[in-house]
Backbone as CSV, one residue per row, in Angstrom:
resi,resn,N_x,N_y,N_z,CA_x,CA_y,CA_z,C_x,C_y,C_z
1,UNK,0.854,-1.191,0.000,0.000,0.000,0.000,0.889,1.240,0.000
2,UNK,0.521,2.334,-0.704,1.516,3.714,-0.652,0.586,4.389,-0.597
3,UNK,0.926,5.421,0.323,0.224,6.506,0.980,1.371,7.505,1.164
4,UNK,0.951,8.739,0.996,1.561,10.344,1.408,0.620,11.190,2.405
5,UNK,1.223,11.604,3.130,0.971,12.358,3.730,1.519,13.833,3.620
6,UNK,0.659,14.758,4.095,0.878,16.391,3.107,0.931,17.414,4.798
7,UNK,2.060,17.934,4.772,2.249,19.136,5.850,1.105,20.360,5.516
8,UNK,1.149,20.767,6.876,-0.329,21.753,6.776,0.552,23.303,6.253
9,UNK,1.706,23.286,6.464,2.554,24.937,6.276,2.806,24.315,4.761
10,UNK,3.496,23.722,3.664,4.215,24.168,2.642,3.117,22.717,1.574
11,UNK,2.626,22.095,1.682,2.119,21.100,1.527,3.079,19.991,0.483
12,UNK,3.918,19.865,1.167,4.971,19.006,0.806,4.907,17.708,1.199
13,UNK,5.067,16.096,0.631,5.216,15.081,1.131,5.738,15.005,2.418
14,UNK,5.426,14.718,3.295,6.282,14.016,4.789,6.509,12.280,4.348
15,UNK,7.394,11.990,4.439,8.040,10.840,4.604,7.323,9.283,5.464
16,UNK,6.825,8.188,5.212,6.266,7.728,5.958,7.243,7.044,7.077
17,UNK,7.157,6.648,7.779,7.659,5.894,9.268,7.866,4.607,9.211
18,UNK,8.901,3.986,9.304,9.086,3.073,9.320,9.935,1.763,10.163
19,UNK,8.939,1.130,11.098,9.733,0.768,12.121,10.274,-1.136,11.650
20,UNK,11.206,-1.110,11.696,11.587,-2.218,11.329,12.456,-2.990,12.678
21,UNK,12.989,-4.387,12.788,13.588,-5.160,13.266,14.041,-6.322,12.779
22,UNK,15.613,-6.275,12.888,16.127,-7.823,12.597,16.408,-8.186,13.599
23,UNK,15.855,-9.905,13.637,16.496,-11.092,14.057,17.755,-12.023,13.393
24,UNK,18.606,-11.956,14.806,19.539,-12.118,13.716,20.868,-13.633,14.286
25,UNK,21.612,-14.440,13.754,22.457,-14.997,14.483,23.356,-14.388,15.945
26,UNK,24.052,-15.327,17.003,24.636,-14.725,18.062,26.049,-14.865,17.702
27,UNK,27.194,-14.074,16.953,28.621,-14.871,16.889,28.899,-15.253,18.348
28,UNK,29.266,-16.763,18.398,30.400,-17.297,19.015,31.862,-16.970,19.539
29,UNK,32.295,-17.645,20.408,33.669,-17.327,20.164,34.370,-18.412,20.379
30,UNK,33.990,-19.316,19.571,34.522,-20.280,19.178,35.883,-20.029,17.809
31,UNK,37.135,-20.432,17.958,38.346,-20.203,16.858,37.973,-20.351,15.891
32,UNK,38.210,-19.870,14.844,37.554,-19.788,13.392,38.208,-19.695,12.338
33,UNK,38.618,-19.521,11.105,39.387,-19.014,10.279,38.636,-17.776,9.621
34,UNK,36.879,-18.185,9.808,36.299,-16.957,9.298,35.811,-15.855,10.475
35,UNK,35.706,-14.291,9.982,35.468,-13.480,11.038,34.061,-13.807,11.427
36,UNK,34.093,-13.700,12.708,32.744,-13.560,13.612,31.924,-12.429,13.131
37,UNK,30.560,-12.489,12.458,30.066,-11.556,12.182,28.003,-12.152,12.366
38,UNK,26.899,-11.252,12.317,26.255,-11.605,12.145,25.383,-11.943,10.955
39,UNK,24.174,-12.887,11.251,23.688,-13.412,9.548,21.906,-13.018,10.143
40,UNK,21.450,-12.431,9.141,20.122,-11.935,9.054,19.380,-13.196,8.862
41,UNK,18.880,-13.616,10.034,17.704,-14.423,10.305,16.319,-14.163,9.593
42,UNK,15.620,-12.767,10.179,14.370,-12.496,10.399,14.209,-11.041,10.237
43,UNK,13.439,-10.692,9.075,13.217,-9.089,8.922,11.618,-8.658,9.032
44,UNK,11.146,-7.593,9.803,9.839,-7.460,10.233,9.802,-5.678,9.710
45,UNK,8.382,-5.700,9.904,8.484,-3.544,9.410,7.315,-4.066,9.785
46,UNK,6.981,-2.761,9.970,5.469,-2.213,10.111,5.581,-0.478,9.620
47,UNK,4.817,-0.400,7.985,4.615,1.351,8.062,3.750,2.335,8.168
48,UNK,4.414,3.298,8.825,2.521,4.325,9.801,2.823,5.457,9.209
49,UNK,1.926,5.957,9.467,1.674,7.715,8.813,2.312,8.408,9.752
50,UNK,3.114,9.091,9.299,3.568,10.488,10.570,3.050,11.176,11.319
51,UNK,1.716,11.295,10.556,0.927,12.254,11.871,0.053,11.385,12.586
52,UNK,-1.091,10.625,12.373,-1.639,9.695,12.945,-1.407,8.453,14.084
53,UNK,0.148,8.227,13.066,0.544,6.623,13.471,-0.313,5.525,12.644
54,UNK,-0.835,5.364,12.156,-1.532,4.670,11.730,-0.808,3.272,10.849
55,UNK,-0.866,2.222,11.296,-0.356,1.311,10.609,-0.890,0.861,8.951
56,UNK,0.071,1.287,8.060,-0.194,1.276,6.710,-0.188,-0.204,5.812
57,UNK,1.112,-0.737,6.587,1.284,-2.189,5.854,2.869,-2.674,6.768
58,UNK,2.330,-4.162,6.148,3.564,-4.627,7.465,4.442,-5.958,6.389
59,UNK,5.072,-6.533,6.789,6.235,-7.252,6.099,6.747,-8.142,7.290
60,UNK,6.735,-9.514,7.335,7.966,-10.040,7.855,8.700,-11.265,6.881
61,UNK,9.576,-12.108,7.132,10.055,-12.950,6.406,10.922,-13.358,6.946
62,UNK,11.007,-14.797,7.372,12.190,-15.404,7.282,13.298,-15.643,6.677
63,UNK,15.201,-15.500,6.990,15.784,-15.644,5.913,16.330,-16.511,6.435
64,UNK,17.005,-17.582,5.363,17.981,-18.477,5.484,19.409,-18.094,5.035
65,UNK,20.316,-18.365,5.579,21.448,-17.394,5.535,22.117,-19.420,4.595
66,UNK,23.670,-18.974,3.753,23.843,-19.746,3.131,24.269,-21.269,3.523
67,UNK,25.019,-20.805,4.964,25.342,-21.711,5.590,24.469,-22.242,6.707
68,UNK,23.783,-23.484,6.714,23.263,-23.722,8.103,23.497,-23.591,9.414
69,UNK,24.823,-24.275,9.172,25.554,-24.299,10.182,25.461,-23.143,11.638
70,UNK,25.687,-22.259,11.059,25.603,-20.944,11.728,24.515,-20.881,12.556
71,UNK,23.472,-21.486,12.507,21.955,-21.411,13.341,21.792,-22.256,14.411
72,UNK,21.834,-22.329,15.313,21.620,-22.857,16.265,20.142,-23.778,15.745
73,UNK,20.834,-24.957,16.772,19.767,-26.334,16.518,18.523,-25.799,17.364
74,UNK,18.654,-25.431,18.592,17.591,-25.516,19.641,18.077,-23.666,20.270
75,UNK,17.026,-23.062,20.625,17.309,-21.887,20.893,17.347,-21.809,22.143
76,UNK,17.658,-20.928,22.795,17.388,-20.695,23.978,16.229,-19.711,24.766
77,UNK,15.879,-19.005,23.379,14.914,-18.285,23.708,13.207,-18.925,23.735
78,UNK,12.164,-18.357,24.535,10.911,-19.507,23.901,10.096,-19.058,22.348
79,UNK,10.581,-18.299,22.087,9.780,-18.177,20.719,11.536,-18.262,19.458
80,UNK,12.365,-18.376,19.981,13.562,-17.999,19.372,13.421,-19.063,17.666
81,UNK,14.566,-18.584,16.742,14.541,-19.475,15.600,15.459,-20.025,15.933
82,UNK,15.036,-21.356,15.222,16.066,-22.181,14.730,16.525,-22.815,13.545
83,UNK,17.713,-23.502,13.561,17.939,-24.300,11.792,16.469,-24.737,11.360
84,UNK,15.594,-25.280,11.779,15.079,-25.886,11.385,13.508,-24.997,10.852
85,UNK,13.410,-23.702,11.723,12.647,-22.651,11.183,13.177,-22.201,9.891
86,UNK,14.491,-21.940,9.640,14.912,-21.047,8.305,15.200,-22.424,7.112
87,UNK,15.227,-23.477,7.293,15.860,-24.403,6.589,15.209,-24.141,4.890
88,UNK,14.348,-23.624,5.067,13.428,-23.450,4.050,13.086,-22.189,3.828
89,UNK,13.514,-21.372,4.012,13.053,-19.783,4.053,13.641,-19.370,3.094
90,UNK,12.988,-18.227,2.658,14.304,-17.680,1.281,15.749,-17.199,1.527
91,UNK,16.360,-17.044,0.761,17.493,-16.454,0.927,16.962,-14.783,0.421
92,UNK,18.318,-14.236,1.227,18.134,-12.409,1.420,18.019,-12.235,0.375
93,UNK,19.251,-12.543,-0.748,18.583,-12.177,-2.814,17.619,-12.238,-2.735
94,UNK,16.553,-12.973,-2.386,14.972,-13.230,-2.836,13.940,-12.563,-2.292
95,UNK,14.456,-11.910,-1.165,13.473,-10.961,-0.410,13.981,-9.592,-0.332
96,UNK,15.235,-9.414,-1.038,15.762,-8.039,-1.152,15.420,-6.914,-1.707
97,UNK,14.586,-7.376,-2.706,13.499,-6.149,-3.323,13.016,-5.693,-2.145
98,UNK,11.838,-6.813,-1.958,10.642,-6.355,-1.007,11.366,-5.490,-0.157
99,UNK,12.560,-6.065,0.565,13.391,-4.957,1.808,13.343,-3.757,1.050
100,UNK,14.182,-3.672,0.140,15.001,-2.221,-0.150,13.696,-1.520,-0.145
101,UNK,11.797,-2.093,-1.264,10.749,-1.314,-1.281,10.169,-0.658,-0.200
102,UNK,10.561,-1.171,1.111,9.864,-1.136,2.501,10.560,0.122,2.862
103,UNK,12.017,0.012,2.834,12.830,0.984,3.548,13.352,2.652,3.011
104,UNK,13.254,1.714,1.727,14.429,3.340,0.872,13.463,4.467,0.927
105,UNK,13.854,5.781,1.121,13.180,6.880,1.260,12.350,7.085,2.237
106,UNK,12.429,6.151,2.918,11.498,6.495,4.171,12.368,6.763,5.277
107,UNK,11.513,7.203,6.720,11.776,7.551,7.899,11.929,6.057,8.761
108,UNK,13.159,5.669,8.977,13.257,4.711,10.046,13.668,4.593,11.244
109,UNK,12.852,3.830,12.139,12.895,3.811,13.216,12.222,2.812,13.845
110,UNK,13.205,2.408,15.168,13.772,1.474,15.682,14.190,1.213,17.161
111,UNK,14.639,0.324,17.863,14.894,0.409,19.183,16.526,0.087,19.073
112,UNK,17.524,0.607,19.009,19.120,0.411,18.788,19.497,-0.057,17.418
113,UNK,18.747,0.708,16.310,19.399,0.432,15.009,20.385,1.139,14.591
114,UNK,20.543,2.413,14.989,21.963,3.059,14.613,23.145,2.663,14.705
115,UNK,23.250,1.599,15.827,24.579,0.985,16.113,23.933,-1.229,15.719
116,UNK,23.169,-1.498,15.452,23.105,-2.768,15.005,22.174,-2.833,13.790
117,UNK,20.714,-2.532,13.716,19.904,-2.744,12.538,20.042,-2.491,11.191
118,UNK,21.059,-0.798,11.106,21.011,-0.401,10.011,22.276,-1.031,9.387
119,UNK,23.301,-1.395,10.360,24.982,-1.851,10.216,24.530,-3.321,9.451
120,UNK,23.511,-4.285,9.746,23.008,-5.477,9.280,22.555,-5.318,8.383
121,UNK,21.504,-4.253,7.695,21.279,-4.218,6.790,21.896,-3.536,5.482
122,UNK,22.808,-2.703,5.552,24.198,-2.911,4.748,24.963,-3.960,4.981
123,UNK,25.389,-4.661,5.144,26.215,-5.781,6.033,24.985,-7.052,4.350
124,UNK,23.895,-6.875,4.597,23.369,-7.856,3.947,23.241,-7.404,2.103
125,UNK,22.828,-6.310,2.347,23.246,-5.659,0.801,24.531,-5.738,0.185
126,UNK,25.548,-5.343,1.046,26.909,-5.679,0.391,26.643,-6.933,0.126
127,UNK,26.882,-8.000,0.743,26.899,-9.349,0.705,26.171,-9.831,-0.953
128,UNK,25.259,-9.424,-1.230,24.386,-10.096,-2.482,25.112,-8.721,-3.630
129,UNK,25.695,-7.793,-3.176,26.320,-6.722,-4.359,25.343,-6.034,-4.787
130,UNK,24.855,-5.264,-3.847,23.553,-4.463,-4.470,23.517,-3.597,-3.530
131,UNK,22.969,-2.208,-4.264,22.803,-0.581,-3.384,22.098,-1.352,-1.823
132,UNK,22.416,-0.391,-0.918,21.573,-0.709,0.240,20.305,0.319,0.112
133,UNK,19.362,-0.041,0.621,18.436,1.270,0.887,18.858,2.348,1.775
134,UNK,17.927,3.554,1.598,18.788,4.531,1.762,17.797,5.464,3.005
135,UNK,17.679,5.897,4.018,16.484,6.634,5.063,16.545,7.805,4.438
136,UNK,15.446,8.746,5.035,15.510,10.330,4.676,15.938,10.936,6.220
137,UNK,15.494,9.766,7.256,15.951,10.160,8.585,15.887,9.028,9.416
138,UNK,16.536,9.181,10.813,16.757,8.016,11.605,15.520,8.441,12.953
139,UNK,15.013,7.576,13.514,14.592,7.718,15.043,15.171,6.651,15.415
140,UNK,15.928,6.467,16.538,16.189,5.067,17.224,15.522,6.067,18.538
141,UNK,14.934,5.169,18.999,14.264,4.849,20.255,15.076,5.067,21.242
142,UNK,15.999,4.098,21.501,16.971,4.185,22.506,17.417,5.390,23.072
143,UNK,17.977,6.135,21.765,17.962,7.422,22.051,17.055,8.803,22.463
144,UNK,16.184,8.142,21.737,15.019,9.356,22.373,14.871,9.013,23.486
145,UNK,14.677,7.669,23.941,13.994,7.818,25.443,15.178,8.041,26.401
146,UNK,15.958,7.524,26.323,17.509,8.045,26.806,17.546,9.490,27.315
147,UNK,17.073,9.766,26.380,17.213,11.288,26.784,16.120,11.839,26.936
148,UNK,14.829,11.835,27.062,13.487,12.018,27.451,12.876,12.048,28.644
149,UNK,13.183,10.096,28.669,12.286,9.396,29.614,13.430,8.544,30.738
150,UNK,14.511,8.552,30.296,15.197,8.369,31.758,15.131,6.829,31.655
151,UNK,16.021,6.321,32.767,15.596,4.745,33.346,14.657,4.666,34.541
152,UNK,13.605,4.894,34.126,12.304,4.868,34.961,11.953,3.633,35.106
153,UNK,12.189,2.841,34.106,11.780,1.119,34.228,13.107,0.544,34.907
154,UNK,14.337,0.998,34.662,15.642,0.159,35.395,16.561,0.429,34.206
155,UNK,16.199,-0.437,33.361,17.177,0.393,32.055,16.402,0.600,30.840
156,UNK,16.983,0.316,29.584,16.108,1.016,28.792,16.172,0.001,27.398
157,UNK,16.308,-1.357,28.017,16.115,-2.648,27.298,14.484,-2.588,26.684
158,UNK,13.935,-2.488,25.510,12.919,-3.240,25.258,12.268,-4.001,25.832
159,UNK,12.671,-5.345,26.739,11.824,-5.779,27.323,11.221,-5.142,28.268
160,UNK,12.548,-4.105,29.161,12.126,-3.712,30.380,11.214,-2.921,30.275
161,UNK,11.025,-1.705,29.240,10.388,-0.935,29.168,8.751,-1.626,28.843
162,UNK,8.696,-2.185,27.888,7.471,-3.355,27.556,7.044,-3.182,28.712
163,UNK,7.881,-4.495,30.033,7.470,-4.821,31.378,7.071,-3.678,32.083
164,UNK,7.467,-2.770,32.186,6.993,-1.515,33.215,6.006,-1.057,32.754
165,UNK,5.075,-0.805,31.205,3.812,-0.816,31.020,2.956,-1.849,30.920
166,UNK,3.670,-2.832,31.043,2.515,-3.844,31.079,1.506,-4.091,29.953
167,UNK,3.112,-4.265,29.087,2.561,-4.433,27.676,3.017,-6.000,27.018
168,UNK,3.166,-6.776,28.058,3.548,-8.300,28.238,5.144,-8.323,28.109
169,UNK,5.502,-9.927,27.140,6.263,-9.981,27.403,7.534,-9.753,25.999
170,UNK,8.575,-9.541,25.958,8.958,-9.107,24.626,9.186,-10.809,23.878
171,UNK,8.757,-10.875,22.784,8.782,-12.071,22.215,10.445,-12.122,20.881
172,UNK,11.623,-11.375,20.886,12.869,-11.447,20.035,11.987,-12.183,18.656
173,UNK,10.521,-11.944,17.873,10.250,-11.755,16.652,10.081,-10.538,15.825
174,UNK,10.772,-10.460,14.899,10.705,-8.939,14.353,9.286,-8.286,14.446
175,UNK,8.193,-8.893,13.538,6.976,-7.770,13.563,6.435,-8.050,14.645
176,UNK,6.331,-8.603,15.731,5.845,-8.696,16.962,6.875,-7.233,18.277
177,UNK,8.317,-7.301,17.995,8.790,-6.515,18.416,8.698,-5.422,17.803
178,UNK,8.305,-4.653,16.525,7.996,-3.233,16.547,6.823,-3.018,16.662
179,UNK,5.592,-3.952,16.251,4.774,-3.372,17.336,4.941,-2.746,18.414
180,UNK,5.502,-3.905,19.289,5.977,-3.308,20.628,6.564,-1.934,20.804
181,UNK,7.543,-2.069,20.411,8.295,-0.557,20.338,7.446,0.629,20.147
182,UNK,6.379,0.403,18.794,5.727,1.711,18.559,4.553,1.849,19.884
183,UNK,4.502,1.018,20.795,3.011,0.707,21.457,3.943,1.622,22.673
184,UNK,5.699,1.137,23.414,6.136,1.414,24.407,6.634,3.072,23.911
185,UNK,6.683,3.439,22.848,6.470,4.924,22.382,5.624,6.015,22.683
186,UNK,4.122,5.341,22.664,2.872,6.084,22.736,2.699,6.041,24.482
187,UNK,2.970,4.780,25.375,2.866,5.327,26.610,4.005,5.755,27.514
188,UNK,5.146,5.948,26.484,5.943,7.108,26.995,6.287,8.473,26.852
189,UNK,5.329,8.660,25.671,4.837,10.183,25.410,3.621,10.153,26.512
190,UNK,2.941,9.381,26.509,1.625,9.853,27.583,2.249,10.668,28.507
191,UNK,2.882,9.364,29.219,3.924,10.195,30.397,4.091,11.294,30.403
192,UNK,5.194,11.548,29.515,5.901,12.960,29.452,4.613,13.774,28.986
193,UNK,4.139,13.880,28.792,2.875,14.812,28.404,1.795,15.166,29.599
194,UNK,1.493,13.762,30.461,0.834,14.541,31.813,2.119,15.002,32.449
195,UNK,3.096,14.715,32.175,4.017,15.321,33.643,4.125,16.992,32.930
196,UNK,4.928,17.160,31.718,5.338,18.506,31.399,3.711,19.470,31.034
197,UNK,2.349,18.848,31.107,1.016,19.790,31.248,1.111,19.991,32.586
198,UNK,0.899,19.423,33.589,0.583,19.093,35.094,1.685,18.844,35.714
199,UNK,2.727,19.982,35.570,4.106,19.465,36.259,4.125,19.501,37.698
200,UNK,3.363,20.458,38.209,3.295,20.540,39.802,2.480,19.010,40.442
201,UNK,1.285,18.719,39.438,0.484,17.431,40.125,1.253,15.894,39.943
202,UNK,1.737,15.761,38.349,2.540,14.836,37.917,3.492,14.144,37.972
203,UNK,4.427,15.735,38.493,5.887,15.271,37.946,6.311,14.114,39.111
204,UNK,6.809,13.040,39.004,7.494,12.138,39.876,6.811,11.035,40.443
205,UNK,5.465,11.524,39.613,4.418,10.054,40.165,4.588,8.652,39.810
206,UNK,5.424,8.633,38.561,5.376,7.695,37.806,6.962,6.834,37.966
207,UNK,7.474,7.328,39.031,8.545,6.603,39.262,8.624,5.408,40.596
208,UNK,9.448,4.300,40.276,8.704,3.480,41.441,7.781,3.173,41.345
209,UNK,6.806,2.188,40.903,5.257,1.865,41.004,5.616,0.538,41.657
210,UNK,5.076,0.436,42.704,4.879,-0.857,43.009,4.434,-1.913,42.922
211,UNK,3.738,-1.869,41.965,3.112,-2.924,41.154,3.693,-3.342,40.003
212,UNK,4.853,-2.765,39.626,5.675,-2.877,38.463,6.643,-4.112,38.515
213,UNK,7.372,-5.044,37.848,8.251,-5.766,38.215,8.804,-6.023,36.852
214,UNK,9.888,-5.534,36.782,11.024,-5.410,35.734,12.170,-6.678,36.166
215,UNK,13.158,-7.167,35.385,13.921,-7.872,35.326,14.925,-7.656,36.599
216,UNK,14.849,-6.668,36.809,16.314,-6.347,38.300,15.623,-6.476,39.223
217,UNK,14.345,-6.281,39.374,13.516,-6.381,40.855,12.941,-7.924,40.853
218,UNK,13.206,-8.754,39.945,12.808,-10.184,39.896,14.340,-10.922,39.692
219,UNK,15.725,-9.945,40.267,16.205,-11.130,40.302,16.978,-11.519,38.944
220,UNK,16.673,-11.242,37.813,16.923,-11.938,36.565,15.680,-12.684,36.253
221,UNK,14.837,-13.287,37.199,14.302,-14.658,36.699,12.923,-14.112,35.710
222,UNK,13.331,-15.328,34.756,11.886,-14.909,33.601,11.634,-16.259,33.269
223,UNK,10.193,-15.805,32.650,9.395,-17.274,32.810,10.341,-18.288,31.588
224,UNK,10.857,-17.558,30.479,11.706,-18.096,29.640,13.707,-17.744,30.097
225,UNK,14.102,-18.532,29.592,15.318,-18.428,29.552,16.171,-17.615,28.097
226,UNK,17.046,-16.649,28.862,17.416,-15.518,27.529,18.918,-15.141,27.547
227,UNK,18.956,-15.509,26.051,20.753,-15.129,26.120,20.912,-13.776,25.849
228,UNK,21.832,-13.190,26.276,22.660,-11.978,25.918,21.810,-11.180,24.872
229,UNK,21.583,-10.449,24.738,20.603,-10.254,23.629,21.497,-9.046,22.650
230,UNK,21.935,-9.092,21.553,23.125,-8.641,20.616,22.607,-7.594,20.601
231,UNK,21.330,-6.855,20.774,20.645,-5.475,20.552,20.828,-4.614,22.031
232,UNK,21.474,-5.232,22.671,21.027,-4.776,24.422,22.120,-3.401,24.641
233,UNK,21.439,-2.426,24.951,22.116,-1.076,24.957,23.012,-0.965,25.654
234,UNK,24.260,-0.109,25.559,25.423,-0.161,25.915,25.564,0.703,27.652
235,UNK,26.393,0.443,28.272,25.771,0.525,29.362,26.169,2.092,29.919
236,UNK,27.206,2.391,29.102,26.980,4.116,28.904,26.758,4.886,27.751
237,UNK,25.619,5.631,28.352,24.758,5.959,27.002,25.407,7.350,26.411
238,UNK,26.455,7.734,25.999,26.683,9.331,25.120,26.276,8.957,23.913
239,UNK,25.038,9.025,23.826,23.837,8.326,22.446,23.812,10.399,22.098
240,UNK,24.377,10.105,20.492,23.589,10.993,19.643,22.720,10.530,18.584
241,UNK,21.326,11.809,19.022,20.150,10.970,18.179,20.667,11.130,16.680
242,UNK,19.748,10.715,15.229,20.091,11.299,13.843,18.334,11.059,13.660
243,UNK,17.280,11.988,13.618,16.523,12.247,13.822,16.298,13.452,12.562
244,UNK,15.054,12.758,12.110,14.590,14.659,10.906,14.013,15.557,11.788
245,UNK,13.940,15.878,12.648,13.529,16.946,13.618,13.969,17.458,14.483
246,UNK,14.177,18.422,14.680,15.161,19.601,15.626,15.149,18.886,16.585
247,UNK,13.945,18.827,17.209,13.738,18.206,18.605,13.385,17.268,19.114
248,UNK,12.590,16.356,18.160,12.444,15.078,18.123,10.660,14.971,18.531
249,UNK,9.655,13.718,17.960,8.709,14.204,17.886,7.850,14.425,19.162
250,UNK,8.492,13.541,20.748,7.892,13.981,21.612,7.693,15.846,21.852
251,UNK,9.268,16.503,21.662,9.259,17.730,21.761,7.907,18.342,20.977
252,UNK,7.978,17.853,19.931,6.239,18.268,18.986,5.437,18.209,19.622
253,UNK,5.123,16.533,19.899,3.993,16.367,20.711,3.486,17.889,21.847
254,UNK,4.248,17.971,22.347,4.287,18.898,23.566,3.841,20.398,22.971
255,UNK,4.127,20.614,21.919,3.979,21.862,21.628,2.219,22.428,20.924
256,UNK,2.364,20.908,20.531,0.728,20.949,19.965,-0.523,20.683,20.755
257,UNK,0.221,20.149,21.676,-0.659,20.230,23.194,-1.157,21.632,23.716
258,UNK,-0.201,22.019,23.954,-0.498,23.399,24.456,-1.986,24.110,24.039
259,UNK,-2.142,24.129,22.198,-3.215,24.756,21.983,-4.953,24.333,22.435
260,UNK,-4.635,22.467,22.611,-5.689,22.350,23.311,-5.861,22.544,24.748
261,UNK,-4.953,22.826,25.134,-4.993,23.019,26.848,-5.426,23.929,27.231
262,UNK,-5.593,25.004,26.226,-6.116,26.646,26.418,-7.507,26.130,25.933
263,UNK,-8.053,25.233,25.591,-9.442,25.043,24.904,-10.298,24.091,26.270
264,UNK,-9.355,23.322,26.757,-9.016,23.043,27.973,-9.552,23.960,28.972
265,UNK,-9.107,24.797,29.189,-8.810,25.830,30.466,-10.429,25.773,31.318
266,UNK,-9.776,25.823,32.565,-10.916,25.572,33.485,-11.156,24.429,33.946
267,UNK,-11.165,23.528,32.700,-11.800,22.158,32.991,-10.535,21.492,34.614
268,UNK,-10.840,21.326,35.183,-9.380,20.457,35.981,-9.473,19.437,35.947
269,UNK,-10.533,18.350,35.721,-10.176,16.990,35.817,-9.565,16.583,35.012
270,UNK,-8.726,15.439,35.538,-7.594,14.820,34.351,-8.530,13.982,33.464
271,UNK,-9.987,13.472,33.775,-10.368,12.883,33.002,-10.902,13.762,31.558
272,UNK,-11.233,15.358,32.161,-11.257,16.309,30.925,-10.152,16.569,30.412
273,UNK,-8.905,16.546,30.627,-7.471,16.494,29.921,-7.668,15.419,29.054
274,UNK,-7.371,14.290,29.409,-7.303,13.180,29.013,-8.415,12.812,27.268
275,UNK,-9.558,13.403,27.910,-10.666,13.702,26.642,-10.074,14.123,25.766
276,UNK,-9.697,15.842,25.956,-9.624,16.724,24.952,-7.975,16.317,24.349
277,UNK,-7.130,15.392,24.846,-5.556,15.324,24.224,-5.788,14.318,23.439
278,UNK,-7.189,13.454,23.357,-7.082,11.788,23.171,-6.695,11.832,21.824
279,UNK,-6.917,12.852,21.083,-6.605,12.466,19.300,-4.796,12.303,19.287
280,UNK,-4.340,13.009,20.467,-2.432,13.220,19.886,-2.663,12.022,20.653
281,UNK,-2.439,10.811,21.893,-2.275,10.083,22.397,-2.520,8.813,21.973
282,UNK,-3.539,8.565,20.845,-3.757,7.515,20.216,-2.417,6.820,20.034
């Protein structure tokens, strides 16, 4: 499906959104003669409208990389792949159109692709000798909330964040994980949006919930067993975003708020806030 979307000041195309995720092999460090590198398992997207969000069309696919070998027999994860999932899947040549159609010219974004997703997906284009696709801009996640939203959940792992809204559990499948991502997006703008409207009533409520239970307050223990996870953010963050927007779109969010809050005025219940913001919060 192709869709444009048109700015209200110059009426120019905006770019659609595009959140993608690879699944991908774990290198070893087992002696080798060949370098340790990773092999593109599993490619997922989902694409939304910029202003809405609205999910436009989605993509996943299994890949089989050339060598079996490389895939683990039995995973360790509970939904994880194995040899025996890709044994039959296409190879990246064969689904490389569809990729490059999904990605090139669009806005992508992601939960730590600047430093792994996008590096894999050149990494897989070289490999078959063909242009990589190309963004008009980056959002990684990581970074926005990094610098937004803080480690309010503990850190700022995907799962954890998932877990602290209580948006289950993260399943390491591509279109199942950007769902996620775009879902742990929308209730971390909520956040920041009652706290910076209602900063005197808000601000600091949302830290600590006791009803919350993230991976460090359980210990490690999860109902599945999980390796190292190759996407897992680095543990000091001097993250610069690469973002098409000055400020990034929560900063928007915030600004377009404002005009209903004056339409707002008077009302004090948060359940009349909550009414009149519901179209940006979707």
């Amino acid at each position: 499906m192709e869709a444009s979307s048109y700015s209200c000041k110059d009426h120019t195309p905006t770019p659609e959104i595009v959140f993608f995720d690879l699944e991908t092999t774990v290198p070893t460090n087992r002696s080798t003669a060949q370098p340790r590198r990773f092999w593109v398992l599993e490619f997922g997207a989902i694409v939304v409208s910029p202003h809405k969000l609205e999910e436009l069309e989605s993509y996943s696919t299994l890949i089989r990389p050339r060598d079996l070998s490389v895939v683990s027999v039995k995973s360790s994860r509970c939904d994880g792949i194995t040899r025996e999932a890709v044994k039959d899947a296409p190879f990246f040549e064969e689904v490389a159109d569809k990729i490059f159609g999904i990605l090139n010219g669009r806005i992508w974004a992601g939960h730590n692709i600047q430093r792994f997703d996008c590096v894999r997906i050149k990494e897989a284009f070289d490999d078959i000798k063909r242009p990589a696709p190309v963004p008009v801009g980056i959002i990684d996640s990581l970074g926005v909330l990094s610098e937004k939203f803080g480690k309010r959940a503990g850190n700022m792992k995907m799962a954890t964040l998932a877990s602290y809204f209580g948006l289950g559990q993260q399943k390491h499948r591509s279109l199942d994980d950007v769902r996620m991502n775009l879902e742990v997006l929308k209730h971390c703008a909520t956040v920041l949006f009652l706290e910076s409207s209602l900063p005197s009533t808000m601000h600091g409520k949302w830290y600590g919930s006791s009803s919350v239970m993230t991976r460090s307050r359980t210990n490690g223990k999860s109902p599945c067993k999980e390796e190292t996870s190759r996407k897992s953010p680095p543990t000091s963050l001097g993250y610069q975003r690469a973002v098409p927007y000055a400020r990034g779109s929560l900063g928007k969010m915030t600004e377009r708020v404002k005009g209903l809050l004056c339409k707002a005025q008077g009302q004090q219940s948060l359940n009349q806030l909550l009414k009149h913001s519901h179209s940006l919060l979707r």
